[in-house]
MDAnalysis code that builds the backbone (N, CA, C; Angstrom):
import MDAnalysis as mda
import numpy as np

u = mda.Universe.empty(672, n_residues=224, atom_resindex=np.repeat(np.arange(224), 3), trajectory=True)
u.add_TopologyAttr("name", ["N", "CA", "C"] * 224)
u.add_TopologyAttr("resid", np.arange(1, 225))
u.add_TopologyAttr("resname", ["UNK", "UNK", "UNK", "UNK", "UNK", "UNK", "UNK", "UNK", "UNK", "UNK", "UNK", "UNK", "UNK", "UNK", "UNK", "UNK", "UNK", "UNK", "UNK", "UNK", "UNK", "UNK", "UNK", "UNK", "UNK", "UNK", "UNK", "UNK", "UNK", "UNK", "UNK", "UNK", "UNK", "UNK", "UNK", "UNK", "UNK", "UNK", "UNK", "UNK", "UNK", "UNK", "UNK", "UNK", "UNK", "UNK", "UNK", "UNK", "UNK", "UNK", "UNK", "UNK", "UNK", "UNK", "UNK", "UNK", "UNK", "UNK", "UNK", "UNK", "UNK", "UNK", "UNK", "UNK", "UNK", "UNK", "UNK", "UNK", "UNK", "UNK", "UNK", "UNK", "UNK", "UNK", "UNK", "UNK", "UNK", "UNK", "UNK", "UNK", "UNK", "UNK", "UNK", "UNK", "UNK", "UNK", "UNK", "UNK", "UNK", "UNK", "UNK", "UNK", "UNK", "UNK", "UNK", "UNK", "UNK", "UNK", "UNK", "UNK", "UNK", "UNK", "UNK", "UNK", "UNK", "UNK", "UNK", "UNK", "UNK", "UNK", "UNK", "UNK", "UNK", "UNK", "UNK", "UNK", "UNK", "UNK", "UNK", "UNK", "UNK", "UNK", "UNK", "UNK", "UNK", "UNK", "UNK", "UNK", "UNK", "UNK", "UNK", "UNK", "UNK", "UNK", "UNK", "UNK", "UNK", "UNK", "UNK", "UNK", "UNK", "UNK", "UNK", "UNK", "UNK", "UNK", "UNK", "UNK", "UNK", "UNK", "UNK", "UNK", "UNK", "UNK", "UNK", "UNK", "UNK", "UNK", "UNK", "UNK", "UNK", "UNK", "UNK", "UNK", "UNK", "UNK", "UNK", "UNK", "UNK", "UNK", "UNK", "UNK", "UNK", "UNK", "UNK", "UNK", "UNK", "UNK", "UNK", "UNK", "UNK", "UNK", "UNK", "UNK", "UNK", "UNK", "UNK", "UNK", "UNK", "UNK", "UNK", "UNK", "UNK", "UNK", "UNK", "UNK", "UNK", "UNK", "UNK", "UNK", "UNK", "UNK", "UNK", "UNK", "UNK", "UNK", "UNK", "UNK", "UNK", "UNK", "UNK", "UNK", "UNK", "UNK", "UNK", "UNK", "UNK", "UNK", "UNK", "UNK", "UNK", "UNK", "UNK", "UNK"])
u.atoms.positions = np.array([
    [41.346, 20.121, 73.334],
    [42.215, 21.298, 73.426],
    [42.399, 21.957, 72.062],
    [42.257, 20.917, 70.948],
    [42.358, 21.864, 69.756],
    [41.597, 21.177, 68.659],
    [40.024, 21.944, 69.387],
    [39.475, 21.384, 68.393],
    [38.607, 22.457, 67.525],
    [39.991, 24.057, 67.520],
    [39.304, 24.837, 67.019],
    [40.432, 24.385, 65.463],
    [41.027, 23.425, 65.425],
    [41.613, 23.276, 64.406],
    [40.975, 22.518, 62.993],
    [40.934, 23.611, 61.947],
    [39.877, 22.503, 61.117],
    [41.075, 22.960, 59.922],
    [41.462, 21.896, 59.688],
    [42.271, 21.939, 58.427],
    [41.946, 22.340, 57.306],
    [39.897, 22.575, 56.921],
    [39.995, 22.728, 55.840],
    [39.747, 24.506, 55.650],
    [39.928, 25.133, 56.929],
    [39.789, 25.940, 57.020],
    [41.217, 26.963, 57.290],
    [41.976, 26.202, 57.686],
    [43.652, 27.071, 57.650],
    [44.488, 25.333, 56.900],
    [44.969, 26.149, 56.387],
    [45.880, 25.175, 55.633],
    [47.781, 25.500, 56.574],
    [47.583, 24.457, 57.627],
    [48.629, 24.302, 58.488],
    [49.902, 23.767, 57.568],
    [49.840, 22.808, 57.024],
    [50.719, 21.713, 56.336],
    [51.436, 23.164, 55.442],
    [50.489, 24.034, 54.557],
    [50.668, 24.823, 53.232],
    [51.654, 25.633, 54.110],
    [51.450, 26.054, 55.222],
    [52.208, 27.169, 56.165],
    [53.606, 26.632, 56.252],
    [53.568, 25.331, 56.937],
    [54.536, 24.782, 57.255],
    [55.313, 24.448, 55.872],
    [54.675, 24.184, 55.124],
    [55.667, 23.777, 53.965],
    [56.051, 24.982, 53.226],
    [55.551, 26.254, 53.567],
    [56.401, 27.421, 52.629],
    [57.225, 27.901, 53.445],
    [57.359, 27.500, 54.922],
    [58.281, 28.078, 55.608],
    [59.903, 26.802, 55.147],
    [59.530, 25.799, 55.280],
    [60.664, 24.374, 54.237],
    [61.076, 25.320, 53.573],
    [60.134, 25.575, 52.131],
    [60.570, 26.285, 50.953],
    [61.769, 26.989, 51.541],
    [60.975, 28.260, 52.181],
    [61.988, 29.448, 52.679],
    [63.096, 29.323, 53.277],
    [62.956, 27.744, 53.977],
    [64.647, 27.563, 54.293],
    [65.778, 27.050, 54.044],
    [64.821, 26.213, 52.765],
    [65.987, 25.717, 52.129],
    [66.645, 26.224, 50.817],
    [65.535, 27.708, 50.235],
    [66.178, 28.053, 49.360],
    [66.968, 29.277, 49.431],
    [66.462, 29.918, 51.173],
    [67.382, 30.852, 51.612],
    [68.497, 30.205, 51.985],
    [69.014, 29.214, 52.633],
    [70.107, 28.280, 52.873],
    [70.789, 27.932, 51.972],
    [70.288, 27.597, 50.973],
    [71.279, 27.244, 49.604],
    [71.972, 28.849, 49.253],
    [71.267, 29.831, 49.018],
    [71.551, 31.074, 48.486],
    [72.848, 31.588, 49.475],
    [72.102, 31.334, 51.002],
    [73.494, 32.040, 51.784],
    [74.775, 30.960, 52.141],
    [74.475, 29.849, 51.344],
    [75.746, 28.937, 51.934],
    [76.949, 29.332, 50.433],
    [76.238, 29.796, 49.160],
    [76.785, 30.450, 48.474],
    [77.310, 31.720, 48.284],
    [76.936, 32.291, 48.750],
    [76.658, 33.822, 48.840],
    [77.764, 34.031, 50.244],
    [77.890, 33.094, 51.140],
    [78.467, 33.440, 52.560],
    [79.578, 32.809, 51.901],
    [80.332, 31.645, 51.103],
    [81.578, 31.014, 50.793],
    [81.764, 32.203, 49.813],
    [81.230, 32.811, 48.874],
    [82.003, 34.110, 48.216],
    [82.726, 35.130, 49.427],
    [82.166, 35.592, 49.977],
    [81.651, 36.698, 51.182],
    [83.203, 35.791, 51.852],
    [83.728, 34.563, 52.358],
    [84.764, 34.454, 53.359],
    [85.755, 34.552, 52.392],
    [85.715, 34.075, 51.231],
    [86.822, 33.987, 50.276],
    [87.205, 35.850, 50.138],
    [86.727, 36.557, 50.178],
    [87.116, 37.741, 50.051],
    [87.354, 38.346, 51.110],
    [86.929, 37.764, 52.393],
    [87.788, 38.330, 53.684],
    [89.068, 37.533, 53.830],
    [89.274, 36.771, 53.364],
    [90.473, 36.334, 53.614],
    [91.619, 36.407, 51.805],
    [91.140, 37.222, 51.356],
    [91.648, 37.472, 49.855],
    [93.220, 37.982, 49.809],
    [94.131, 38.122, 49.051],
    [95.130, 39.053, 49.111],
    [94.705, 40.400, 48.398],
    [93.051, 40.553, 47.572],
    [93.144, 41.663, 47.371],
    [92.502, 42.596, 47.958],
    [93.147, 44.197, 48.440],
    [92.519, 44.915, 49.332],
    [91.325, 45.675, 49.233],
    [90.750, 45.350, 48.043],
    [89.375, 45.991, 47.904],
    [88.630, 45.092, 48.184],
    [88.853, 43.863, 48.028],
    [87.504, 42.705, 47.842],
    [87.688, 42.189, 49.661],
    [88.854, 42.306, 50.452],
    [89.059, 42.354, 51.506],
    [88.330, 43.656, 52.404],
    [87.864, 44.700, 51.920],
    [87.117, 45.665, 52.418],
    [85.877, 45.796, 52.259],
    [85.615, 45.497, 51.111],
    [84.227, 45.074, 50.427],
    [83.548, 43.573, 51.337],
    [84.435, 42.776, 51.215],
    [83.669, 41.573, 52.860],
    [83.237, 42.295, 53.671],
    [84.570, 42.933, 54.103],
    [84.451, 43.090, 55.737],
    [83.426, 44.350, 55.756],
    [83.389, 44.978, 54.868],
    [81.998, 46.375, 55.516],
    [80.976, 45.628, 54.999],
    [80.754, 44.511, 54.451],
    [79.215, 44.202, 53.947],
    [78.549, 43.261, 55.093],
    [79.578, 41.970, 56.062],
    [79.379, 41.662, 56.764],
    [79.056, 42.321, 58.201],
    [79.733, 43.351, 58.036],
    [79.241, 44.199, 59.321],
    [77.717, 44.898, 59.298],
    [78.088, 45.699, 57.749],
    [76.447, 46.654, 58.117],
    [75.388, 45.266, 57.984],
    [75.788, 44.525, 57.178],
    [74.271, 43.545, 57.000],
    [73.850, 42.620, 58.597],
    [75.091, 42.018, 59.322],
    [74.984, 41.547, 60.452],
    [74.461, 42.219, 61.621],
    [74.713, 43.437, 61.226],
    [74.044, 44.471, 62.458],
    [72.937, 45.159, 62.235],
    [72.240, 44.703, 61.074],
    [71.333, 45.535, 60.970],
    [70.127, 44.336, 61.164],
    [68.721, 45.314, 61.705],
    [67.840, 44.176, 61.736],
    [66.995, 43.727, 60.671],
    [66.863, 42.081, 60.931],
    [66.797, 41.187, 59.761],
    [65.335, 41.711, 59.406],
    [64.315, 42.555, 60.144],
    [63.183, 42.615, 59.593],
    [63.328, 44.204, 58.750],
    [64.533, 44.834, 59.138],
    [64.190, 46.129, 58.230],
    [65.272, 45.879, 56.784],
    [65.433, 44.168, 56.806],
    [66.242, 44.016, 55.290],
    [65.296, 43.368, 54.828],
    [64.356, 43.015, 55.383],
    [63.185, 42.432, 54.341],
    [62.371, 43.340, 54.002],
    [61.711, 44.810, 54.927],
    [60.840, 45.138, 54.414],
    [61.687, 46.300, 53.572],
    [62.969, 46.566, 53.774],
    [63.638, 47.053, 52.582],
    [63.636, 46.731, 51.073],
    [63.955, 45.607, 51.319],
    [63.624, 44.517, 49.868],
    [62.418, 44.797, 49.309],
    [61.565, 44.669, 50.089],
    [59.677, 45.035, 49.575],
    [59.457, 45.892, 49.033],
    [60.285, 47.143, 49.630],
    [59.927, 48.597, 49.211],
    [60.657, 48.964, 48.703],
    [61.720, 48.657, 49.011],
    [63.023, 49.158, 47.968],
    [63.061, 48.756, 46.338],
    [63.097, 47.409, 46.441],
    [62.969, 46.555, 44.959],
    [62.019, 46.866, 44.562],
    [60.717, 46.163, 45.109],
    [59.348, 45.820, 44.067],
    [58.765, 47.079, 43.761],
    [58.261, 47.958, 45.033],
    [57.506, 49.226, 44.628],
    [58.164, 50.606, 44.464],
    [59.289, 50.499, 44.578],
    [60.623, 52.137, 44.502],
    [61.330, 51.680, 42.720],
    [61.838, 50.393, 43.136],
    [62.307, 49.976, 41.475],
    [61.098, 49.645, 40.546],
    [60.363, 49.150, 41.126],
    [59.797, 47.860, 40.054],
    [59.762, 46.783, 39.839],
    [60.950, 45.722, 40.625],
    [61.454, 45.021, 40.155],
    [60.428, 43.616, 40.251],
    [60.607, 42.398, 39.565],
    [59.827, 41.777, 39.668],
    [59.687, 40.364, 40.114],
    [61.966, 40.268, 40.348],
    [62.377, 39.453, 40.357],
    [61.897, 38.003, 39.873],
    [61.515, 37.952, 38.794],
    [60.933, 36.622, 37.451],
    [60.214, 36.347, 38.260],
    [59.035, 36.856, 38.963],
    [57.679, 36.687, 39.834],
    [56.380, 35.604, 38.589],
    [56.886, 36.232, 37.489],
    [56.167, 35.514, 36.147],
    [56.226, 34.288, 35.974],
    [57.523, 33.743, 36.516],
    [57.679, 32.286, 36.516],
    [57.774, 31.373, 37.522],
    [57.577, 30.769, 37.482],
    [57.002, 29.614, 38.833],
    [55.973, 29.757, 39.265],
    [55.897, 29.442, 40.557],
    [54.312, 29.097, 41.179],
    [54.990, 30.229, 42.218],
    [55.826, 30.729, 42.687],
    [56.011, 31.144, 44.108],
    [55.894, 32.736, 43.875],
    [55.491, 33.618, 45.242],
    [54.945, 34.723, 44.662],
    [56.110, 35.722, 44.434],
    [56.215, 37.041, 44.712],
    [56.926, 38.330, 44.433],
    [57.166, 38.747, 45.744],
    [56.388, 38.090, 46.805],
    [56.949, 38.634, 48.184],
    [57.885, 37.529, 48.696],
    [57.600, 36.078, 48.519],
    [58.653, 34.738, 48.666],
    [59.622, 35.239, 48.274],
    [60.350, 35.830, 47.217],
    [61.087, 36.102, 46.570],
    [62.094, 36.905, 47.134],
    [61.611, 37.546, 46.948],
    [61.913, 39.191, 48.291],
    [62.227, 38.900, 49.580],
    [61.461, 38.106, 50.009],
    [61.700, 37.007, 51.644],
    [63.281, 36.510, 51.052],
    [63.391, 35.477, 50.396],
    [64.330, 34.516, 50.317],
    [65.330, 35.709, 49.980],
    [65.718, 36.728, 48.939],
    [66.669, 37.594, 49.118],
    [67.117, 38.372, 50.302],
    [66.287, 38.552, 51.085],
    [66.475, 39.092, 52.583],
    [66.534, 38.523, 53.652],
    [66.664, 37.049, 53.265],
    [67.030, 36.285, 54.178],
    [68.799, 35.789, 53.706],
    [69.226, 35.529, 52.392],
    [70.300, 35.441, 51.636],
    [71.182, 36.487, 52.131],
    [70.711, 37.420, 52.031],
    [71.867, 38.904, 52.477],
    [72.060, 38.952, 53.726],
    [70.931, 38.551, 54.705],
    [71.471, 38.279, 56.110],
    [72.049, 37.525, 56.529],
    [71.894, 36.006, 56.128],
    [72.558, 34.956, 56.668],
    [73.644, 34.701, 56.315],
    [73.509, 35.147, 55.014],
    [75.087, 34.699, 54.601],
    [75.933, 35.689, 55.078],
    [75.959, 36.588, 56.192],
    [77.322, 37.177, 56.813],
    [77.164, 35.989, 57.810],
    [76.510, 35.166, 58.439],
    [77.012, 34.307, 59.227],
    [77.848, 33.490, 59.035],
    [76.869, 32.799, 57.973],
    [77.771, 31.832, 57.260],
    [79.018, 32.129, 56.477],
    [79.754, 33.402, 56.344],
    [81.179, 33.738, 56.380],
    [81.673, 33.652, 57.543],
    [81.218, 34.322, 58.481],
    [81.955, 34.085, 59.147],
    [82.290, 32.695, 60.212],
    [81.246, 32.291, 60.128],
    [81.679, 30.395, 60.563],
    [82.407, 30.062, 59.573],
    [82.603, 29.885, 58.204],
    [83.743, 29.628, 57.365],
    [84.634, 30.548, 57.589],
    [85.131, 31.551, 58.216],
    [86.243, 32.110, 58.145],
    [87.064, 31.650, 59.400],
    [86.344, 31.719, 60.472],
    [87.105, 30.692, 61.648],
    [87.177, 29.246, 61.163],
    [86.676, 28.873, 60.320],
    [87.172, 27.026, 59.658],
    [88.126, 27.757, 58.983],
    [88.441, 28.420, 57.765],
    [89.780, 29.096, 57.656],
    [90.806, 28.817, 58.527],
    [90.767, 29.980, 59.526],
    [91.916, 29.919, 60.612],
    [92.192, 28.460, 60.894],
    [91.204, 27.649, 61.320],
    [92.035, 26.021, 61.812],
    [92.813, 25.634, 60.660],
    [92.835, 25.830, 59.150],
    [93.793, 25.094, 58.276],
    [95.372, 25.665, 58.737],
    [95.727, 24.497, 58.917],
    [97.401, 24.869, 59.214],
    [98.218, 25.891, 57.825],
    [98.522, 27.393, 57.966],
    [98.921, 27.601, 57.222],
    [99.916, 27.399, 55.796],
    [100.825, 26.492, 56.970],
    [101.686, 25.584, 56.083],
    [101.468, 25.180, 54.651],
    [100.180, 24.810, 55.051],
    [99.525, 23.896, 53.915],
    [99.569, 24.609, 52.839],
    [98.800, 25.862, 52.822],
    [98.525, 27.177, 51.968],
    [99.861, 27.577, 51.090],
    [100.832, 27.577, 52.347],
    [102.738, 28.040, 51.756],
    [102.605, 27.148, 50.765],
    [102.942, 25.932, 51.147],
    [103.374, 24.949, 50.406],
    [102.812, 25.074, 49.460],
    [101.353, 24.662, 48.935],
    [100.972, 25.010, 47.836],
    [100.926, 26.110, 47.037],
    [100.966, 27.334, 47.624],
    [101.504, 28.749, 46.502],
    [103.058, 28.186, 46.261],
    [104.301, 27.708, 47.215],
    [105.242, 27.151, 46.687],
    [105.305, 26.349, 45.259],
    [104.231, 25.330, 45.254],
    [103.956, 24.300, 43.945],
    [103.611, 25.226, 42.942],
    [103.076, 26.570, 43.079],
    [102.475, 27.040, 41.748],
    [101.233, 27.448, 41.783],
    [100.333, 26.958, 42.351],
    [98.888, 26.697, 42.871],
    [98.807, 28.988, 43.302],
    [97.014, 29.094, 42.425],
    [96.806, 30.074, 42.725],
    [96.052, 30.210, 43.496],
    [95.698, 31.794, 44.322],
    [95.053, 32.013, 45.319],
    [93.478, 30.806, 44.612],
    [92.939, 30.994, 43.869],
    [91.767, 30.364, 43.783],
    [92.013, 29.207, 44.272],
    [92.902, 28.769, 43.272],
    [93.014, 26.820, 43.569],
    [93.562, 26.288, 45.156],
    [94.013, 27.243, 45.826],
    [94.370, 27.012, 47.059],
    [93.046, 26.969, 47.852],
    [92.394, 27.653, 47.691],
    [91.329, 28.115, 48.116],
    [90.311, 27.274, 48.235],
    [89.915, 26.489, 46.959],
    [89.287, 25.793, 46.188],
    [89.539, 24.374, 46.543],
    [90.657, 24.034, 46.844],
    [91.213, 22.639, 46.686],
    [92.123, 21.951, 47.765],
    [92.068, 23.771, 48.596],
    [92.984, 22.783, 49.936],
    [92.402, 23.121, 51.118],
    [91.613, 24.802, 50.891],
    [91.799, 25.195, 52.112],
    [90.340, 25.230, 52.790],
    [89.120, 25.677, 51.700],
    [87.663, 25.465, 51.759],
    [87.150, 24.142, 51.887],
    [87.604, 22.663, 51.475],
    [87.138, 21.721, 52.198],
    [87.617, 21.284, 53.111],
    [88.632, 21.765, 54.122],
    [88.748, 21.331, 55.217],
    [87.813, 22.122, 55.975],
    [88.137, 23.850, 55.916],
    [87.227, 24.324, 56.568],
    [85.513, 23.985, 56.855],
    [85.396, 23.296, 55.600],
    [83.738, 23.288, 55.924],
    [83.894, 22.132, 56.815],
    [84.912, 20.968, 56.492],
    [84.416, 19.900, 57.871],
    [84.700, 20.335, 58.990],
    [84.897, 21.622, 59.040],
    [85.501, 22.155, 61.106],
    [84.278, 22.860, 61.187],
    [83.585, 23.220, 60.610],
    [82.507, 24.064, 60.382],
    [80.945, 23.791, 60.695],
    [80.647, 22.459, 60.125],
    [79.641, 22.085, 60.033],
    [78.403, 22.343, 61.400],
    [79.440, 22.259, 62.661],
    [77.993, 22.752, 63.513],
    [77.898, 23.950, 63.870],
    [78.766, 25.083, 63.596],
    [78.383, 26.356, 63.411],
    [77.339, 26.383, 62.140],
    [77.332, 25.938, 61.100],
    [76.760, 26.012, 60.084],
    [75.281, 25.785, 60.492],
    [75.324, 24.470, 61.227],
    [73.690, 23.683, 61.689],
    [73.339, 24.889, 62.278],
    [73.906, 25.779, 63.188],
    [73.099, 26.688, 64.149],
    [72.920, 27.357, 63.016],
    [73.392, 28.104, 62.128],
    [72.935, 29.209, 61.339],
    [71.711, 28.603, 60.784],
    [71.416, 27.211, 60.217],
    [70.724, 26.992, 59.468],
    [69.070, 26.442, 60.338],
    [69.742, 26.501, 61.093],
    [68.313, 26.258, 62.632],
    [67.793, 27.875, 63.129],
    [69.020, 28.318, 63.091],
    [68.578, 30.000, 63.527],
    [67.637, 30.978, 62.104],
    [67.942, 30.220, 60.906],
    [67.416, 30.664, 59.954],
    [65.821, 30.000, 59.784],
    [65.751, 28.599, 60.155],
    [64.542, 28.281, 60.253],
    [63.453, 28.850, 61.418],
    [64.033, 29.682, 62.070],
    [63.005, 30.389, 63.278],
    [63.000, 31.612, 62.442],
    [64.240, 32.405, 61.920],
    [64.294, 33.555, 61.137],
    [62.883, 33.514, 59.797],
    [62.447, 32.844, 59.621],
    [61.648, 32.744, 58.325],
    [60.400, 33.536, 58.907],
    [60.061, 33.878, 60.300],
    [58.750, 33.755, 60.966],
    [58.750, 35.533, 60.282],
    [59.746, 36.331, 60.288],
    [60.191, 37.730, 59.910],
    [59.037, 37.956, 58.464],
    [59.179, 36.812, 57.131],
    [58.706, 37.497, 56.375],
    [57.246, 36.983, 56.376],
    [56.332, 36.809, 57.243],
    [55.260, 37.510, 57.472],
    [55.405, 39.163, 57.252],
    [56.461, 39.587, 57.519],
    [56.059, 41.209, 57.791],
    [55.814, 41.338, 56.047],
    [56.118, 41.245, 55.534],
    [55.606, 41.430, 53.897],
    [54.343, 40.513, 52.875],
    [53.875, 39.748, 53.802],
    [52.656, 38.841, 53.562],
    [53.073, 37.489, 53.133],
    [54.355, 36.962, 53.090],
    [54.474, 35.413, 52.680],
    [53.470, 34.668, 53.581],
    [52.575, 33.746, 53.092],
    [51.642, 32.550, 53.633],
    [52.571, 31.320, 54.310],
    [53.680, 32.249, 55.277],
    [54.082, 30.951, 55.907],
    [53.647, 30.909, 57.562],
    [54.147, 29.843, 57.982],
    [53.697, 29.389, 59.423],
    [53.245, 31.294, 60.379],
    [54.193, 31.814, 60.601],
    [53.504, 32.790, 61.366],
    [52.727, 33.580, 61.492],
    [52.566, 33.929, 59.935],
    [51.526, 34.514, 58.912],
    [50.077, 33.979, 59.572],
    [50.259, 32.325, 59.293],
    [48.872, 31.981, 59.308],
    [48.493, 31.582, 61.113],
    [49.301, 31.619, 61.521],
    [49.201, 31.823, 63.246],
    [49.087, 32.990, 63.536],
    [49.448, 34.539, 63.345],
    [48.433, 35.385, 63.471],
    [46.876, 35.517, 63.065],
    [46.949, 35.101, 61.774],
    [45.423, 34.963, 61.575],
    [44.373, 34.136, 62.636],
    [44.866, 32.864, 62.918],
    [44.243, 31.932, 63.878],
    [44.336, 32.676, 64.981],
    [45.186, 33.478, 65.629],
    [44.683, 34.267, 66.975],
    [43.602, 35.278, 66.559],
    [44.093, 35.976, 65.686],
    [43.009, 36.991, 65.415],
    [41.532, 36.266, 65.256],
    [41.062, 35.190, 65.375],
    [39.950, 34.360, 64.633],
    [39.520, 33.676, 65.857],
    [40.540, 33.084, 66.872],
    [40.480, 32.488, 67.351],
    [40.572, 32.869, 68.909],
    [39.591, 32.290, 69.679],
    [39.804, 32.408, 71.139],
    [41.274, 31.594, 72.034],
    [41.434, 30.538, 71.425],
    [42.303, 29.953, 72.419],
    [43.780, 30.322, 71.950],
    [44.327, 31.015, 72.448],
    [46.032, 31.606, 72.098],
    [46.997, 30.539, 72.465],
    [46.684, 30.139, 73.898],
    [48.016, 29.144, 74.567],
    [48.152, 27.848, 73.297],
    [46.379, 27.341, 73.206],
    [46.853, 25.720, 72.418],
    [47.362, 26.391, 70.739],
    [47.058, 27.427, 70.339],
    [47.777, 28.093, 69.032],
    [49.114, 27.975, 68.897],
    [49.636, 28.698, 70.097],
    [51.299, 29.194, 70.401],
    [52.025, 27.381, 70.832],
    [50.912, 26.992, 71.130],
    [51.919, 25.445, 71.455],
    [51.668, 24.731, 70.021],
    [51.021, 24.699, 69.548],
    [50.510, 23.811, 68.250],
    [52.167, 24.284, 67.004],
    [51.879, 25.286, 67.135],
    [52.906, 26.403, 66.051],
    [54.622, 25.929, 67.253],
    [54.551, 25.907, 68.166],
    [55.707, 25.685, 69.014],
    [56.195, 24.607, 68.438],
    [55.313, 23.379, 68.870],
    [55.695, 21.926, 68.197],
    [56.079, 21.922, 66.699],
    [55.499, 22.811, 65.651],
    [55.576, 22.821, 64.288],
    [57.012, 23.129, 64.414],
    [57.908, 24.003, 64.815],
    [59.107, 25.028, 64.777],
    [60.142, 23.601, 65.162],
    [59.487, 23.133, 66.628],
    [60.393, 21.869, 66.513],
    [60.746, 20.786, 65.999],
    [59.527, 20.645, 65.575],
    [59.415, 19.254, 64.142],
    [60.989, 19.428, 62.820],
    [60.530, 20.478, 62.816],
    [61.497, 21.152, 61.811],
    [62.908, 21.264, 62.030],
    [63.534, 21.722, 63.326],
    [64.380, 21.916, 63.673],
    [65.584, 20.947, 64.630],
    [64.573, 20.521, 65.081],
    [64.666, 19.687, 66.400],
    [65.655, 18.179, 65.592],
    [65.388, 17.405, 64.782],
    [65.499, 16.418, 63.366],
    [66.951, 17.109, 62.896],
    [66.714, 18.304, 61.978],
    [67.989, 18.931, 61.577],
    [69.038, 19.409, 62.235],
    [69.045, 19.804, 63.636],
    [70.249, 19.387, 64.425],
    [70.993, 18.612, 64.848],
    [70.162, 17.425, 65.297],
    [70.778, 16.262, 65.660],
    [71.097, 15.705, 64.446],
    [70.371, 15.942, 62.960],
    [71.188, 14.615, 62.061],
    [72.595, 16.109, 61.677],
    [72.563, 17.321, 61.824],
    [73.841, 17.992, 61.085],
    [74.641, 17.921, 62.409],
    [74.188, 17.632, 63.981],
    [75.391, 17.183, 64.711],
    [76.252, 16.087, 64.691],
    [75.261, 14.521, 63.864],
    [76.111, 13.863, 63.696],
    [77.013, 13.802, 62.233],
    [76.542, 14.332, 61.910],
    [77.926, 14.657, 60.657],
    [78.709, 15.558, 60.926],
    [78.215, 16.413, 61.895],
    [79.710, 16.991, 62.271],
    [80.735, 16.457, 63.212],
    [79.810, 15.299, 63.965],
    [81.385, 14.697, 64.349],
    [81.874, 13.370, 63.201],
    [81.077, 13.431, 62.368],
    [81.827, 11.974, 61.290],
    [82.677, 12.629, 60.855],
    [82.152, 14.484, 60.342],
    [83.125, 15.069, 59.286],
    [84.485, 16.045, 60.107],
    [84.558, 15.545, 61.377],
    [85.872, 16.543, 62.043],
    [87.067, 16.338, 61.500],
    [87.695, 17.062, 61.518],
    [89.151, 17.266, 61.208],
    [89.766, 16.444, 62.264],
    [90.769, 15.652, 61.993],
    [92.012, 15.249, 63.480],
    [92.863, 15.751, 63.427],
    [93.704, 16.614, 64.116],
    [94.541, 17.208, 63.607],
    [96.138, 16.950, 64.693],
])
């Protein structure tokens, strides 16, 4: 059934492993990028409280493939930009991928931390602006690590929904998994054992990282 597969001729593993890359360094970017992003929807100040909330909206509603090929055209060939393409091994379109995947996801990932927000008993919050404690350190020290343990399997879906999301920056030429599964159809007669071969790859990946971030999300629940 698939023995139009010759490894030394598509590099499957190389596919699969720049799509890894892409999700774990878009994941790191938006698990940062999304804890700024809730801290300012839930801010006392009213600009940085407006500034969340319209950035999470237009970026969440807009589609994730016209913020990548925005990025492409917008940054690299309208600016210039080169984003330190000079250094490392990874190219100028990875780059561009992983920023347009960062700006999208991380409105999710605010807003799954902003409903872990809401579960902290406010109380808690009083009390500590009572002690002295500033918006940061409240923030910082009472109210953001509880939320992330109420959080954690909203989080897994974002970060599973982001590992199917990676298939997008093909549209700008990254050499990851979908990239090189169009090529193999285009090359190739048999489509079904392609689309299942690449099926199984998506689950390998995903399939592992749910179940181990479901069981830490019930080690890490709140009792309340």
């Amino acid at each position: 059934m698939f023995d139009f597969l010759d490894l030394d001729r598509y590099d499957l593993f190389g596919a699969f492993w720049t799509t890894v890359q892409l999700t774990v360094l878009s994941g790191i970017g938006s698990l940062i990028w999304g804890t700024i992003l809730a801290a300012m929807r839930v801010s006392p100040v009213p600009i940085m409280r407006a500034f969340g909330t319209v950035y999470v909206h237009v970026f969440r509603n807009t589609p994730l493939t016209l913020i990548i090929v925005a990025c492409s055209q917008l940054l690299a060939y309208t600016l210039g930009m080169t984003m330190w393409a000079d250094f490392g091994t990874q190219s100028l379109s990875f780059r561009l991928a992983v920023l347009g995947f960062v700006l999208y996801t991380s409105t999710f990932v605010c807003e799954a931390l902003r409903s872990g927000i809401n579960t902290v008993p406010v109380g808690q919050a009083e009390a500590a602006r009572a002690l002295g404690l500033s918006f940061t350190q409240v923030l910082t020290l009472i109210v953001l690590p509880q939320a992330f343990r109420a959080v954690v399997a909203p989080l897994a879906n974002v970060l599973i929904a982001l590992t199917k999301n990676t298939t997008v920056a093909a549209a700008i030429g990254v050499a990851e998994a979908a990239l090189l599964m169009r090529d193999m159809i285009e090359q190739e007669a048999q489509l079904v054992p392609i689309a299942i071969l690449f099926a199984f790859g998506f689950i390998v990946l995903t399939l592992p990282t749910g179940l181990f971030l479901g069981w830490v999300a019930k080690r890490a629940a709140v009792k309340r």
